[in-house]
N, C-alpha and C positions, 0 to 999 in steps of 0.2 A: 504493500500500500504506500511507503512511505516512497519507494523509487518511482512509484506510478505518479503521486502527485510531484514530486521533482522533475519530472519527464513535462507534463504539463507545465508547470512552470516556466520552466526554459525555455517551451514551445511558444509561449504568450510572450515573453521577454524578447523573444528573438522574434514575431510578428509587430510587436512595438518598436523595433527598431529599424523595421523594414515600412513602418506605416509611419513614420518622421521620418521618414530619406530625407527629404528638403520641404523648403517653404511651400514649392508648389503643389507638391503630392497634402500639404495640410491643407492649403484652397480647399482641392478637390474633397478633402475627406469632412472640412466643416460644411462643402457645400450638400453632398450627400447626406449628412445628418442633418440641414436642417430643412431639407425637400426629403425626405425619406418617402414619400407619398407618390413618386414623379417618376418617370423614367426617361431618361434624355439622350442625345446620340452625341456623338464625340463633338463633332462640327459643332455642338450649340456648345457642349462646355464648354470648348476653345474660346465659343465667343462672350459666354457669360463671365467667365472667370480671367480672359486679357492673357491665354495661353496660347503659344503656337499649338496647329493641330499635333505636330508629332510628341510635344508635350505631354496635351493630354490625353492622346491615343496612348504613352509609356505608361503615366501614371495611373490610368485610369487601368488596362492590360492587369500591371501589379498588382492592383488594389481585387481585382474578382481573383486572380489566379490565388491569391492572401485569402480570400472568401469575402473579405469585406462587402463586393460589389458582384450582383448576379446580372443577366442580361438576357432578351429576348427578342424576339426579333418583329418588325413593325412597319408600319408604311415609310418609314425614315431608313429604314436598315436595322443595325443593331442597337439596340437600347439599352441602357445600362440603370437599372437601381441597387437602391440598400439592400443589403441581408440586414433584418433586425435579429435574423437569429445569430449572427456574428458573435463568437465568444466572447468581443472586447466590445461591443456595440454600446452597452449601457452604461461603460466606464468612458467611451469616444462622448457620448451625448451630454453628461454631465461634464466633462471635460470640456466640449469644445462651446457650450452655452455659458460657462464661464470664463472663458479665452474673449479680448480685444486685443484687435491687435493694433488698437491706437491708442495716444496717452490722449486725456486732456488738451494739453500742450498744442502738442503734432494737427488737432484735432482744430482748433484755435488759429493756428501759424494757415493754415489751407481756408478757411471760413474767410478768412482777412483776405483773403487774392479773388473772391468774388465780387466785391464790389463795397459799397459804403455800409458795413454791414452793423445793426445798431441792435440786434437781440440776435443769440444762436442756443438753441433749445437742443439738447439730445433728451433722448427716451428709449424707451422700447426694448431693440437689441442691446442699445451700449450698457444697458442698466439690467441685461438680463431677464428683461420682462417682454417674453415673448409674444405676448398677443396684446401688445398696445399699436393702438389708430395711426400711431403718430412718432418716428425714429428721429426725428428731423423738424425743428421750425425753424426758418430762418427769414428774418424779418431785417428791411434793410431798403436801402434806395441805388439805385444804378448798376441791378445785380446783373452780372453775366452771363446770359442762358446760358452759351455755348460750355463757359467755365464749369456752370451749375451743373450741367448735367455731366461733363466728365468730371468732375468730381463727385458726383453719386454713383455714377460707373466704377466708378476704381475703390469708393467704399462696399460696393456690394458683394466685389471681387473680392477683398479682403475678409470681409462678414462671412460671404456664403449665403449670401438673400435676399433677396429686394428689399430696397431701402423706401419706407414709405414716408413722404418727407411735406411738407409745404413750408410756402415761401410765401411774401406778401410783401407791399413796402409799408415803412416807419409808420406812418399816419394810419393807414387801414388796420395795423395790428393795435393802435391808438385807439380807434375809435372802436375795434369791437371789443375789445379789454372793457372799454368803459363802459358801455351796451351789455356787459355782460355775456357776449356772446360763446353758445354753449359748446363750440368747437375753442375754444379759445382755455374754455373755463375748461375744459375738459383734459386737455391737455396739461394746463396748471394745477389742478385736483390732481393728477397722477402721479407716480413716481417721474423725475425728471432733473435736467441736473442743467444749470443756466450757466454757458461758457461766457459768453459775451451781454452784458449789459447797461449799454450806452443808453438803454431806455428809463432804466431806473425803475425796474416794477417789484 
């Protein structure tokens, strides 16, 4: 018994260090746990996750041949989802729902290069609170689509999820604060953590 559970052991040690090869294969592995629900073909993680295809054609490969990831096949070609039966699946899921892989800081310094930005709200994911409306306010004047949206692209990549965000300028998040407004209030009622505030609320 006791070489049988040593045996195991090892086995899970050495799948854990084959399942952190690099940053990229972790992408792929927080994006898989937190769609466990979906099944996707390579071409889209490539394109969800900001990896070349032969990228995540390797890591993805690795990850089912490890058992992580099973696959079937679909109007797209091959499909790839979760095994939740994966031996390490419920220690991966509580792991990677407690993983950011941004500080505060980092998180701040990138908000500032969209434009004149005078409130920035995180929620949701950064706070581990998975099923909130709202990951993202950012409230602000002369913001940059173009910027706005690759930098929700390139947090989603790192997250592993859609980022579900809104934006408004200064005065409109002015006036529905004061109006009480229940998308506003609801956000503030929740868990929530305020990086920037040039509004003073």
């Amino acid at each position: 018994m006791g070489k049988s559970n040593k045996t195991r052991k090892s086995m899970q040690n050495l799948s854990l260090e084959k399942l952190f090869d690099s940053d990229k294969r972790l992408r792929v592995i927080k994006f898989f746990v937190r769609n466990n629900a979906e099944s996707y073909s390579i071409k889209e993680i490539s394109k969800i996750l900001k990896l070349t295809f032969v990228h995540a054609k390797n890591h993805i490969s690795k990850l089912k041949e490890m058992g992580f990831l099973k696959s079937k096949r679909g109007a797209k070609g091959e499909m790839f989802y979760t095994n939740m039966a994966f031996h390490l699946y419920s220690d991966l899921r509580s792991l990677v729902i407690k993983l950011t892989p941004f500080t505060s800081s980092s998180l701040v310094r990138r908000a500032e290069k969209l434009g004149r930005v005078k409130l920035f709200i995180v929620s949701g994911v950064f706070l581990n609170q998975e099923n909130s409306k709202v990951d993202i306010l950012i409230a602000g004047d002369s913001l940059n689509t173009r910027k706005v949206k690759f930098f929700l692209a390139d947090l989603e990549a790192q997250v592993g999820k859609e980022i579900n965000y809104a934006s408004m300028n200064a005065e409109e998040f002015k006036y529905r604060m004061n109006m009480y407004d229940r998308f506003v209030r609801d956000i503030l009622d929740h868990p929530h953590q305020i990086l920037i505030n040039k509004l003073k609320i």
